[in-house]
C-alpha positions as CSV (number, residue, x, y, z in Angstrom):
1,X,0.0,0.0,0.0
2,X,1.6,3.4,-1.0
3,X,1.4,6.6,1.1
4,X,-1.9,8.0,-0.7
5,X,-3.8,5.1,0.2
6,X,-2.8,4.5,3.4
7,X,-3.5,8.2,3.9
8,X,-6.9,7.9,2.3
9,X,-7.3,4.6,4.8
10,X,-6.9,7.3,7.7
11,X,-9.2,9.9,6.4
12,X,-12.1,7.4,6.1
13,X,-10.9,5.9,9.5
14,X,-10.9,9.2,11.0
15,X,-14.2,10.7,9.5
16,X,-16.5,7.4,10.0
17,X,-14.5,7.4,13.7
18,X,-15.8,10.0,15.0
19,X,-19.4,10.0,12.9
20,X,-20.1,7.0,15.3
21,X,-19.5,8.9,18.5
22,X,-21.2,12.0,17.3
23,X,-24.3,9.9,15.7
24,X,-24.6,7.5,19.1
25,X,-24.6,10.3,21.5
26,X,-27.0,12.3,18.9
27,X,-29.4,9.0,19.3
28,X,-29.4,8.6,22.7
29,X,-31.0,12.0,23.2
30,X,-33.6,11.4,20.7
31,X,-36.9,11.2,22.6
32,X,-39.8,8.9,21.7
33,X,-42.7,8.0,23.7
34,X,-41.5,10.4,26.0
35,X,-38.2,8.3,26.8
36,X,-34.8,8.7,25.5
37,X,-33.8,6.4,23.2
38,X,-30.6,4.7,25.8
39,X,-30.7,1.4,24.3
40,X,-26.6,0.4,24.7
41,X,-27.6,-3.3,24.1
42,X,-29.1,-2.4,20.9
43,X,-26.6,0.0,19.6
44,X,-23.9,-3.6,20.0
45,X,-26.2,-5.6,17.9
46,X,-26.9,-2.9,15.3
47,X,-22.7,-3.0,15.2
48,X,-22.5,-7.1,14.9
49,X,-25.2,-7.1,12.2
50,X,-23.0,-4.1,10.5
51,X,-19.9,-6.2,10.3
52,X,-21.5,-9.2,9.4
53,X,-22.6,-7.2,6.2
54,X,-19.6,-6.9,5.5
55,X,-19.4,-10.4,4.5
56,X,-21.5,-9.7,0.9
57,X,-19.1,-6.7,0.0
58,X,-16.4,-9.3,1.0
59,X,-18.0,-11.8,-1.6
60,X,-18.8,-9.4,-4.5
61,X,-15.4,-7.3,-4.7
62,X,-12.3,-9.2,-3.3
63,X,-11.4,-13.1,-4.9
64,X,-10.7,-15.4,-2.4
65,X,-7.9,-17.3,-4.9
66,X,-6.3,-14.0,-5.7
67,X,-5.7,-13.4,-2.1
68,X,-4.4,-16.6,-1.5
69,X,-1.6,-16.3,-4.3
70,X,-0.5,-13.2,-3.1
71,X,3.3,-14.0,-2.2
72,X,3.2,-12.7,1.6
73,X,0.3,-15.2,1.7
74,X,1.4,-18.6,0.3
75,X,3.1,-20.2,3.5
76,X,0.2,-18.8,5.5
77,X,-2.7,-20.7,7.2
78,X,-6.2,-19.5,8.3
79,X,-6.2,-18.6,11.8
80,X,-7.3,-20.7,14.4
81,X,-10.9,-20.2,15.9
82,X,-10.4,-19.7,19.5
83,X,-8.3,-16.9,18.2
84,X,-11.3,-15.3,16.4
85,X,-13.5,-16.2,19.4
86,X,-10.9,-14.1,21.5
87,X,-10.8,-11.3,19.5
88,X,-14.7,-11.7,19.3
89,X,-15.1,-11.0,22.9
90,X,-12.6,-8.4,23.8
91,X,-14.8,-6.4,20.9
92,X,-17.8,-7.4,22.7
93,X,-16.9,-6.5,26.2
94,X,-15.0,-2.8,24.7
95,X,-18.8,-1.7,22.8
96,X,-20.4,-2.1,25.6
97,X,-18.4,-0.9,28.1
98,X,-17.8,2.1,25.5
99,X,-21.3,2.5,24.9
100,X,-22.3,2.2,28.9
101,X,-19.2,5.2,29.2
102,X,-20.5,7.5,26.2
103,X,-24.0,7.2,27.7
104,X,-22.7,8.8,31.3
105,X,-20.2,11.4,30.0
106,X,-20.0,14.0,27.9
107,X,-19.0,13.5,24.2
108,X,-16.0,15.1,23.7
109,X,-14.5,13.9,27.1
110,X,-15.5,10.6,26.0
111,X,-13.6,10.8,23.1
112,X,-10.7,12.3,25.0
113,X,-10.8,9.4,27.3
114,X,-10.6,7.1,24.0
115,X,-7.1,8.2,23.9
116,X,-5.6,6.3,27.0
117,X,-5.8,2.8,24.5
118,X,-2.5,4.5,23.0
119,X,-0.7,3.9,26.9
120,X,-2.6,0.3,27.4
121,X,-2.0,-0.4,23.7
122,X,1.7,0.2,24.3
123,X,1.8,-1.9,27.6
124,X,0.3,-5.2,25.6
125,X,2.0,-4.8,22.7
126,X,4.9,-5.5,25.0
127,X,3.7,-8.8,25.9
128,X,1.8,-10.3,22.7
129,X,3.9,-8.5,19.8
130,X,7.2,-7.6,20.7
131,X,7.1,-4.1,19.2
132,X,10.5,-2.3,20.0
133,X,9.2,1.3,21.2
134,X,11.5,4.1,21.1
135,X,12.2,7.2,23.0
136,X,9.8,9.2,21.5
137,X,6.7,6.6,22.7
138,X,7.7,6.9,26.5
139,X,7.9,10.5,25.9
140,X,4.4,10.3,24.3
141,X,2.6,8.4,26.8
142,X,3.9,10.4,29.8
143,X,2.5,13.6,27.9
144,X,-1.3,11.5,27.4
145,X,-1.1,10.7,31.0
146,X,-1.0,14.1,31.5
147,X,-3.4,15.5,30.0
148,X,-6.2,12.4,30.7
149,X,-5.5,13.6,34.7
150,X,-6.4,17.2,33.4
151,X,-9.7,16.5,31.7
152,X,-10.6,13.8,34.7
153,X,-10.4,17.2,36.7
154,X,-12.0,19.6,34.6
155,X,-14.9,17.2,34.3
156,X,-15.2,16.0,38.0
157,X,-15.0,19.3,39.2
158,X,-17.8,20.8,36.5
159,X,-21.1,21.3,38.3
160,X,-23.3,20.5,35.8
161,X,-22.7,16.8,35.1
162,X,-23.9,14.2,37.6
163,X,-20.5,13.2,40.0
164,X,-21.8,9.6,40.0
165,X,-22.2,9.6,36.7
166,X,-19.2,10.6,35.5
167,X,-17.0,8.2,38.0
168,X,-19.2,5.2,36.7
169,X,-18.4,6.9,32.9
170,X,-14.9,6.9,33.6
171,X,-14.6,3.7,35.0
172,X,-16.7,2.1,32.5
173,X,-14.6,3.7,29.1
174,X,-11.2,2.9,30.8
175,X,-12.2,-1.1,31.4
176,X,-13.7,-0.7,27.4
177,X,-10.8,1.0,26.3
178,X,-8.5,-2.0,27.9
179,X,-10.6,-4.7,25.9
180,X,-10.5,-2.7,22.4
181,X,-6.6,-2.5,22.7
182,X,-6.5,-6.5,23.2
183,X,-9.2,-6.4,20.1
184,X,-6.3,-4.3,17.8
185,X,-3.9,-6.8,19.2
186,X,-5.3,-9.2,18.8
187,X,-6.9,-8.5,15.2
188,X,-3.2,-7.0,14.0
189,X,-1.8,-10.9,15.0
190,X,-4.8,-12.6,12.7
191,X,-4.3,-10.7,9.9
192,X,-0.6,-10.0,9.6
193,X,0.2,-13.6,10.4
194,X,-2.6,-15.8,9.5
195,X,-4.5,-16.1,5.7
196,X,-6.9,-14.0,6.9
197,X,-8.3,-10.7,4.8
198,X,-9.4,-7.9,7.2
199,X,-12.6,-7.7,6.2
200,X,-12.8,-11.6,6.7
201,X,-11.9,-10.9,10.7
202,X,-14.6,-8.5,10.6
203,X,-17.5,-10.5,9.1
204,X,-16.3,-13.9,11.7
205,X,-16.7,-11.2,14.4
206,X,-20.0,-9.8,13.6
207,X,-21.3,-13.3,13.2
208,X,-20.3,-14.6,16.7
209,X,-20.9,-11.1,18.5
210,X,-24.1,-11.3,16.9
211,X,-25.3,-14.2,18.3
212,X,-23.5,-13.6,21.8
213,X,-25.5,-10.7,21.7
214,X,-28.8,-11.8,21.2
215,X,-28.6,-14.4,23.8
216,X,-27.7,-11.4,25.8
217,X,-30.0,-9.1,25.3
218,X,-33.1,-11.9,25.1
219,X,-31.7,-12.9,29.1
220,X,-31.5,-9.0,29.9
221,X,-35.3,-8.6,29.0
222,X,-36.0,-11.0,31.8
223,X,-34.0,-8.7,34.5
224,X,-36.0,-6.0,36.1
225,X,-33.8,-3.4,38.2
226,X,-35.1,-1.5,41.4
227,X,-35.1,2.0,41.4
228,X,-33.4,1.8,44.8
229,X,-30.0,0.7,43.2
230,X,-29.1,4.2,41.6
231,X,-25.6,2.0,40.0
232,X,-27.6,-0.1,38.7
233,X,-30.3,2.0,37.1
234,X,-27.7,4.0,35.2
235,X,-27.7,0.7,33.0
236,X,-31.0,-0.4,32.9
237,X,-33.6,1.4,30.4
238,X,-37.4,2.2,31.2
239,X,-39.9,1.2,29.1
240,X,-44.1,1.7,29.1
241,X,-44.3,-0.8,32.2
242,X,-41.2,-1.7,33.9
243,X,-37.4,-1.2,34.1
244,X,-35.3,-4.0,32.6
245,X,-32.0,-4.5,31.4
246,X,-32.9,-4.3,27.8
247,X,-36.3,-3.6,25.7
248,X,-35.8,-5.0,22.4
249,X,-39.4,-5.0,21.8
250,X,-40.0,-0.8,22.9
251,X,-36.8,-0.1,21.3
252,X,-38.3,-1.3,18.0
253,X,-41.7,0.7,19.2
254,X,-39.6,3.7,19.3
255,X,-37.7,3.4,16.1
256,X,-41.2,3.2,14.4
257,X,-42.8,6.5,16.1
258,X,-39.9,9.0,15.5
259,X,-38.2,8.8,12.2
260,X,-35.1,10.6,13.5
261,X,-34.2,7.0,15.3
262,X,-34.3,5.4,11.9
263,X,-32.3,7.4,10.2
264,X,-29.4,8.1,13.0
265,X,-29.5,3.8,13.2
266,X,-28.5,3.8,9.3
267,X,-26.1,6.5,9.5
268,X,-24.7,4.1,12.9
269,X,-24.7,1.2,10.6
270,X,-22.6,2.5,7.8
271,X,-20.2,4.6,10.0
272,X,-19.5,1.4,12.4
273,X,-18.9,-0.6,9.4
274,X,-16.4,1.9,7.8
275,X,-14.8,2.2,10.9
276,X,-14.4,-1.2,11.9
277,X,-13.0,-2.5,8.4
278,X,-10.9,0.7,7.4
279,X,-9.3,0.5,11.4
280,X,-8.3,-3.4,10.8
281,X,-7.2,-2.7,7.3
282,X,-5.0,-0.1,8.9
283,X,-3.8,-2.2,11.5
284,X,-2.6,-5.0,8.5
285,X,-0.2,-2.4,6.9
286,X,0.7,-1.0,10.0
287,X,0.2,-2.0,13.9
288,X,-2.5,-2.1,16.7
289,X,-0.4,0.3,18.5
290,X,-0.7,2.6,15.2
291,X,-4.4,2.5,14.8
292,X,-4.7,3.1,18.7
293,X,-2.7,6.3,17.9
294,X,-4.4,7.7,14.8
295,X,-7.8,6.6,17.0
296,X,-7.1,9.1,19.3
297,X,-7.1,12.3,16.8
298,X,-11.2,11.8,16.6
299,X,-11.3,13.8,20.1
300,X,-10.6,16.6,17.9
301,X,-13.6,16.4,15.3
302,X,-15.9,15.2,18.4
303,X,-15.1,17.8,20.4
304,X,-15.6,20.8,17.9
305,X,-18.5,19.5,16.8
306,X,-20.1,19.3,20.3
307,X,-19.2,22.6,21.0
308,X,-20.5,24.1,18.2
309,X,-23.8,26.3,18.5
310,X,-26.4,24.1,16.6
311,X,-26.6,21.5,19.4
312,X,-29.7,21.8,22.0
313,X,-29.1,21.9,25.5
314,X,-28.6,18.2,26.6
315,X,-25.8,17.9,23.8
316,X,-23.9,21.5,23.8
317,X,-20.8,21.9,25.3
318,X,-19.2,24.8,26.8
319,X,-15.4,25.5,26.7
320,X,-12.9,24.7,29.8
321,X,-9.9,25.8,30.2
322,X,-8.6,23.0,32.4
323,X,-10.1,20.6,29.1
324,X,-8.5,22.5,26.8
325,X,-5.1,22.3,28.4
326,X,-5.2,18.6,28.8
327,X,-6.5,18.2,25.0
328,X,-3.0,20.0,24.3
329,X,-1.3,17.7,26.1
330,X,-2.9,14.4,24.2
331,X,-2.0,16.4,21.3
332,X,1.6,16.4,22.0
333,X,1.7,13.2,23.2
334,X,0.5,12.0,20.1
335,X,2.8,14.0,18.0
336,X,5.4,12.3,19.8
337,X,4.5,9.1,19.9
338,X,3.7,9.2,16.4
339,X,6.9,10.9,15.0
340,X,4.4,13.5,13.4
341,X,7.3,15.6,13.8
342,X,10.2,14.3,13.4
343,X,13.1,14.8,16.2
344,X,16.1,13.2,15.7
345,X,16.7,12.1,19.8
346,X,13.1,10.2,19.6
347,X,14.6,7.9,17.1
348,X,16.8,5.8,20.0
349,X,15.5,3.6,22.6
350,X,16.8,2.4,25.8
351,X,19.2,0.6,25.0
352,X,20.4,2.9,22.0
353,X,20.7,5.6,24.9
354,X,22.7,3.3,27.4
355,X,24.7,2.3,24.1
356,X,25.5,5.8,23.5
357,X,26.4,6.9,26.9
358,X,28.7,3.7,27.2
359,X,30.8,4.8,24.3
360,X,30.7,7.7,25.2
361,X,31.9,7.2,28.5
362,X,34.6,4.7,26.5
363,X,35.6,7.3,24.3
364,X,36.2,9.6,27.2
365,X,38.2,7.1,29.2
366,X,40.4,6.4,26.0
367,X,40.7,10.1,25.6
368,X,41.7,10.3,29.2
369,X,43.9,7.5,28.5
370,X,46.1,9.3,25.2
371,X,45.7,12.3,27.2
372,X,47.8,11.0,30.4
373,X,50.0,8.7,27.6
374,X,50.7,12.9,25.8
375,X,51.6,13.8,29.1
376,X,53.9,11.3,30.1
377,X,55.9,11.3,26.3
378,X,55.6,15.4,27.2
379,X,57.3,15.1,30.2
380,X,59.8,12.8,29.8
381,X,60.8,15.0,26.6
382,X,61.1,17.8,28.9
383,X,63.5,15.9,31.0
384,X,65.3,14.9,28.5
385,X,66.0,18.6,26.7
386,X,66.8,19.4,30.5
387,X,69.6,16.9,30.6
388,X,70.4,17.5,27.7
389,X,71.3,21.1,28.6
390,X,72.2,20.5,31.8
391,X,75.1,18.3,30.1
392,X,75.6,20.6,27.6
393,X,76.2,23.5,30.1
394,X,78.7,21.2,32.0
395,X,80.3,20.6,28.9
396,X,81.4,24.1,28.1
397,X,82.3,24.9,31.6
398,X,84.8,22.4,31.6
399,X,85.9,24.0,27.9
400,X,86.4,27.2,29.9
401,X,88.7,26.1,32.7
402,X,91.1,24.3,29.9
């Protein structure tokens, strides 16, 4: 892949990004039958059925004995299926933890808090890739750290968001965040070493999600919660009669009496999809630590766009200075652990650095070492000249006297 696709694979994985934030959060303020429309267990399912469209595009544009021949390919075997069932439920547990965390805080500090998979990407991709990391990475991450304590902060400390809320929205994105960087892993590992296409891991995962789902949501309808349990309730949903963990039935209901639903669920469907094929495509020609990174940029789109003046009320968001000073600092974390500009130092890792300062110190000590060696060939030159005229002085004394 040359540089104008792969930089048309980040445009498309950047836009569709953060068109699913923006559209999900849109949705879940959409009011029908005088109840929002909070349906996390149906936004996963509308995302499995997505991806396992994907299988028809699969079908009708890409050959299946092409890709086989392909020379990287032909020692390669499909990949195993527990590994497809792992990376299946790491994406499963990372929606809806997601979902459950974009529900409780505010868009674009959800999307700010998407950018901490660049610090747990970089952790497991210690232990299941063996990614050398340079300089500029640490230097990266300690920057991101940064700024995430900033905007925990600046939203903790705002008055208008719900306290609760936002340390069971925090709490909830991190946990997701952890399972989607075990998904990139994980997804990287299938299709960089296995005969596996990316849109093939996506279709195998919508497929099993799909049906994990289902199973879930049909034992969820079964659950009522007690309005006592204010934890609890924050992931339940109300419908005409009770409160359970899931409504497929009044989410369907809803869909039908406001149009709006409809449209945002189609607009879900096709962003998800892009997202999800363009971000493992990405992660083929690349690394999961790579999409993680270029992940992270869709706080910026997600955050103008929630500030800007069109929103109503329960969307809108107001400028913080605090924020804004810890977005900075994701920036620059970013730009260094991407190399977006390039600094020479950042190119050396650890042990490049402990290489250098050895021979350095070696080069010092030998220099030390000709130094003292100069001295010593200087001083017994010195000696010698004054012998030499000491004699030479004796010499013509003794010339005198005669």
């Amino acid at each position: 892949m040359n540089k104008t696709q792969q930089m048309i694979l980040i445009i498309c994985f950047l836009f569709s990004g953060s068109s699913v934030t923006i559209v999900k959060k849109v949705l879940s303020k959409i009011k029908s039958l005088n109840l929002q429309f909070r349906h996390a267990w149906i936004y996963q399912n509308i995302m499995y059925f997505s991806e396992l469209m994907t299988y028809f595009v699969y079908k009708k544009f890409y050959n299946d004995k092409e890709f086989k021949l392909l020379e990287e390919n032909k020692n390669k075997k499909p990949p195993p299926l527990k590994l497809i069932i792992y990376s299946t439920i790491a994406a499963y547990f990372y929606t809806i933890l997601t979902t459950f965390g974009l529900l409780l805080l505010p868009g674009s500090v959800f999307q700010m808090f998407r950018s901490s998979i660049i610090i747990i990407t970089f952790i497991l991709s210690f232990f299941l890739t063996k990614n050398k990391h340079k300089l500029r990475h640490y230097i990266g991450i300690v920057f991101t750290l940064i700024g995430l304590i900033l905007i925990s902060f600046s939203t903790y400390e705002n008055k208008n968001y719900d306290k609760n809320e936002i340390f069971l929205g925090i709490i909830t994105t991190l946990l997701g965040i952890f399972s989607m960087a075990f998904n990139y892993i994980l997804e990287e590992n299938i299709t960089k070493n296995y005969l596996c296409h990316p849109m093939q891991c996506i279709y195998l995962e919508g497929f099993y999600g799909f049906i994990l789902n289902c199973l879930t949501i049909t034992l969820l309808y079964f659950i009522h919660c007690e309005k006592k349990n204010e934890i609890i309730m924050k992931f339940c949903n109300e419908d005409e009669q009770y409160i359970r963990g899931e409504n497929y039935f009044f989410a369907i209901k809803q869909s039908i009496y406001e149009p709006k639903i409809l449209i945002c669920i189609l607009l879900y469907s096709i962003f998800i999809s892009t997202t999800n094929n363009t971000g493992c495509a990405y992660s083929k020609v690349t690394s999961g630590t790579s999409r993680a990174v270029v992940d992270t940029l869709r706080c910026i789109f997600v955050w103008i766009f929630f500030m800007m003046p069109f929103n109503n009320d329960e969307l809108i968001e107001t400028f913080k200075l605090l924020q804004f000073i810890g977005f900075i600092f994701l920036i620059i974390g970013n730009v260094f652990y991407n190399n977006l500009i390039h600094f020479h130092f950042s190119e050396y890792d650890f042990n490049d650095i402990n290489e250098k300062i050895k021979q350095l110190g070696n080069d010092k000590s030998l220099e030390m070492k000709n130094y003292n060696k100069n001295k010593e060939k200087l001083e017994e030159t010195k000696d010698e000249t004054f012998n030499n005229e000491k004699n030479g002085t004796l010499i013509e004394e003794e010339k005198e006297k005669e």
